[in-house]
TORFIZA-116121 format. One record per residue (C-alpha): chain; x, y, z; residue in one letter. Coordinates in steps of 0.25 Angstrom, whole numbers. Each point is the difference from the previous one (the first is absolute). Layout:
% TORFIZA-116121
kette,xx,yy,zz,rest
A,X,Y,Z,A
...
//
This chain:
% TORFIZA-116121
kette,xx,yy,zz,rest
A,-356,-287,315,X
A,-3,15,4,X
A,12,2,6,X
A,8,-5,-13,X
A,-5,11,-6,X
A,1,10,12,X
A,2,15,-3,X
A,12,0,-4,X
A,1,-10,-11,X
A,-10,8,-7,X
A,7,13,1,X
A,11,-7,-6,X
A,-7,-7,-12,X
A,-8,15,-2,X
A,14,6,-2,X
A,6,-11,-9,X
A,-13,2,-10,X
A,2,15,2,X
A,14,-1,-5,X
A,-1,-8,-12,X
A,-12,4,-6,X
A,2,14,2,X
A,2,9,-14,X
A,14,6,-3,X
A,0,16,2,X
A,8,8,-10,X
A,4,16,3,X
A,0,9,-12,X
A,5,11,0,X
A,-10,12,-5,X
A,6,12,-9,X
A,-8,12,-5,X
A,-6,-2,-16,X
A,7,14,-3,X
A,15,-7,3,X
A,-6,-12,-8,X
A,-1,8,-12,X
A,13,8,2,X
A,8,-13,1,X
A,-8,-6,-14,X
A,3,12,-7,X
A,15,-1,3,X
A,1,-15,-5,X
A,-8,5,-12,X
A,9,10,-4,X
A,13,-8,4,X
A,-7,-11,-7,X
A,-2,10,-14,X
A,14,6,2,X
A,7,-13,-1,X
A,-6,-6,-14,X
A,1,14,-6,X
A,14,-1,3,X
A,0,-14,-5,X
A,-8,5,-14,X
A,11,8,-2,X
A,12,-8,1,X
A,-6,-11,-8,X
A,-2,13,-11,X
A,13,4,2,X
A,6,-16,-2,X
A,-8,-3,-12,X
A,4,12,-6,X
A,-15,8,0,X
A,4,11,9,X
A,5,13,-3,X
A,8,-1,-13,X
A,7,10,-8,X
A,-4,2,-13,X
A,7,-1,-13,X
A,2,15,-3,X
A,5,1,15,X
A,9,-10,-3,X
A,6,7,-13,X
A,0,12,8,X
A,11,-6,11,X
A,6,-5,-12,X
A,2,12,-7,X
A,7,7,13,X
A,9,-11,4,X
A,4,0,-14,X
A,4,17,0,X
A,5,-2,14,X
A,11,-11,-5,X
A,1,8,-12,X
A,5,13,9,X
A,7,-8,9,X
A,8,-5,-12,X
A,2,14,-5,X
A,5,6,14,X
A,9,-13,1,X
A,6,2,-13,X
A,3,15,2,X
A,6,-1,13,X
A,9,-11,-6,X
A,4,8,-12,X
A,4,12,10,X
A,8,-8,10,X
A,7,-6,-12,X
A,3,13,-5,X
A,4,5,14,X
A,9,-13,1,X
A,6,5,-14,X
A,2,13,5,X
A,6,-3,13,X
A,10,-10,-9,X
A,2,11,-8,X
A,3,7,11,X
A,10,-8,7,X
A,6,-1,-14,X
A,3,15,-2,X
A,3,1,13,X
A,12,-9,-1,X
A,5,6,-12,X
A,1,14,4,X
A,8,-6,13,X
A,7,-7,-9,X
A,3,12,-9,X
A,4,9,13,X
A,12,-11,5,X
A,3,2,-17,X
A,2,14,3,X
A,7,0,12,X
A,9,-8,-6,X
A,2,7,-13,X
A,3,13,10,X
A,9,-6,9,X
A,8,-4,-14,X
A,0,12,-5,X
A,4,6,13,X
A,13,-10,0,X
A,2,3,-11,X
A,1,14,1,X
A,10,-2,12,X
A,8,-9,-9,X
A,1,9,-13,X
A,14,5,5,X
A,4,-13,2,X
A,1,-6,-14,X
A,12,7,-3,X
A,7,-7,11,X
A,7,-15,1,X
A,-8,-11,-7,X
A,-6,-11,7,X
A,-13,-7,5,X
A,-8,1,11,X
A,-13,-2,7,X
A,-9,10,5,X
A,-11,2,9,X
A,-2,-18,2,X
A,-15,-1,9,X
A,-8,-13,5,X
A,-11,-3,5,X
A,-8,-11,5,X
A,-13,0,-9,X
A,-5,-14,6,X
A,3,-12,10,X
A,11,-8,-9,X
A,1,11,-11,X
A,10,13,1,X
A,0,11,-11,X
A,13,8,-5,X
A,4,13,-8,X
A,12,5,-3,X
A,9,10,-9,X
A,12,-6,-10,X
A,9,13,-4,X
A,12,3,-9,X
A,7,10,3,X
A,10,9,-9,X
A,-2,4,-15,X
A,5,-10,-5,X
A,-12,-7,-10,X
A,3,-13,0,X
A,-13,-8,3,X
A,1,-9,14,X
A,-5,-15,-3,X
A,-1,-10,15,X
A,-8,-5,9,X
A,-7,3,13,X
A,2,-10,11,X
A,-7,2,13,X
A,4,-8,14,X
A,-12,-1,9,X
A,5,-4,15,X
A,-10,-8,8,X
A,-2,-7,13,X
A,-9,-14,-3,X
A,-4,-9,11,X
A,11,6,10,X
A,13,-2,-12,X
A,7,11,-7,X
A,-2,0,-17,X
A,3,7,-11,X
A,-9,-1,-14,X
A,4,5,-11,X
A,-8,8,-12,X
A,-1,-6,-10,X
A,2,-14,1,X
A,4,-7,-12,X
A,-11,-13,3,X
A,-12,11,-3,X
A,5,6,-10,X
A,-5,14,2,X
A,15,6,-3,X
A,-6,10,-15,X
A,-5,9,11,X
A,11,1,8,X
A,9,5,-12,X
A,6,15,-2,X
A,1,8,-13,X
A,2,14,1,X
A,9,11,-1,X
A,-2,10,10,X
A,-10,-6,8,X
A,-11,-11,2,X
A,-10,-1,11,X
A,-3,-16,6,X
A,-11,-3,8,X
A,-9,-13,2,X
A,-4,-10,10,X
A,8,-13,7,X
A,-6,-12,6,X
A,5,-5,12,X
A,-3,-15,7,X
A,-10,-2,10,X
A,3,6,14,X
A,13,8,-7,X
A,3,12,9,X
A,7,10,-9,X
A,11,7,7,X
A,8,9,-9,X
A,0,-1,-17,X
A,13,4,-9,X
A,1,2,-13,X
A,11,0,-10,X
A,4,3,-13,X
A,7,-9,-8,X
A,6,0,-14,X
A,5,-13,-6,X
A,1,-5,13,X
A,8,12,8,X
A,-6,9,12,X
A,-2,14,-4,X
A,-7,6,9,X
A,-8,-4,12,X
A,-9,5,12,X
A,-8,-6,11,X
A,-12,4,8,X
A,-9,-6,12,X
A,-15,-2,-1,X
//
């Protein structure tokens, strides 16, 4: 039986007992009491920082923070009201000048053309007189009609502009009564035409008609087709259906 329990059992059973039954060992770590309180004064403040914020956003939602009062209110209400009221007033005055700007500048324009309209009048009126001062002699010669000084112009795509001079020479006084008739030649679409002025379908003859007894000045404006490319214009006097007197010229 002693050598069942020999030595080396026992050591064996001693160190199974020693194993089990010993207590558990814990390792805590040791700081110093003044970093203690540091580190519960931080939470502390963290801590007190964080409900004031939260008093004062529930203020703010229920509507008990900083308000503004009545007469504050009144006040804001007051300026916004003289603000509009001189933005209204600025407004207005800057529309009435650019209105009366707009109105001078039409007036302007209008003035404008009338005092070019008057100096072409004028030019006009002086090349009359002048050739009419060259002529003077000639109103003792031989009778007849004539046409004097005939000019076109182009004024627009499809639209062509005429002036001319109807004379009777001689001293006779007997007063001329006919018609101007003008032949505008034209190329259209690559084809050679010829449109007569006026034509009978529009009815526009009354201010083609001549009455006069020693002269009469003509002038107006013809409108051509589309793509009509004007190459010379003639015009004629007729009297009950007889050519008295004609004259061409090129655009």
């Amino acid at each position: 039986m002693k050598n069942l329990f020999g030595p080396s059992l026992r050591l064996k059973l001693w160190r199974r007992r020693l194993s089990v039954a010993a207590p558990r060992v814990s390792i805590r770590h040791h700081l110093p009491w003044p970093l203690r309180l540091l580190l519960v004064a931080i939470v502390l403040g963290m801590a007190g920082a964080i409900a004031l914020a939260t008093y004062d956003l529930g203020r703010n939602l229920t509507g008990r923070g900083n308000t503004i009062s009545p007469a504050q209110v009144s006040d804001l209400h007051e300026r916004l009201a003289q603000a509009t009221t001189e933005r209204d007033r600025f407004s207005g005055g800057v529309d009435a000048a650019e209105s009366q700007l707009q109105i001078e500048r039409t007036a302007q324009q209008q003035m404008a053309a009338q005092v070019k309209n008057l100096l072409a009048e004028n030019a006009r009126l002086k090349e009359d007189l002048a050739f009419f001062e060259r002529l003077l002699p000639a109103s003792t010669g031989a009778a007849g009609i004539s046409i004097q000084r005939l000019a076109v112009e182009s004024i627009a795509p499809n639209q062509l502009k005429y002036r001319l001079l109807v004379m009777q020479g001689g001293k006779g006084g007997r007063e001329f009564v006919g018609n101007l008739q003008l032949a505008v030649s034209v190329v259209r679409e690559g084809k050679s035409a010829m449109i007569i002025f006026p034509d009978a379908k529009t009815g526009d003859g009354e201010r083609f008609k001549l009455a006069f007894q020693h002269y009469q000045r003509m002038e107006g404006t013809l409108n051509l087709p589309e793509g009509a490319i004007v190459q010379t214009v003639q015009a004629r006097i007729l009297e009950k259906g007889q050519l008295r007197a004609q004259q061409s010229a090129k655009l």
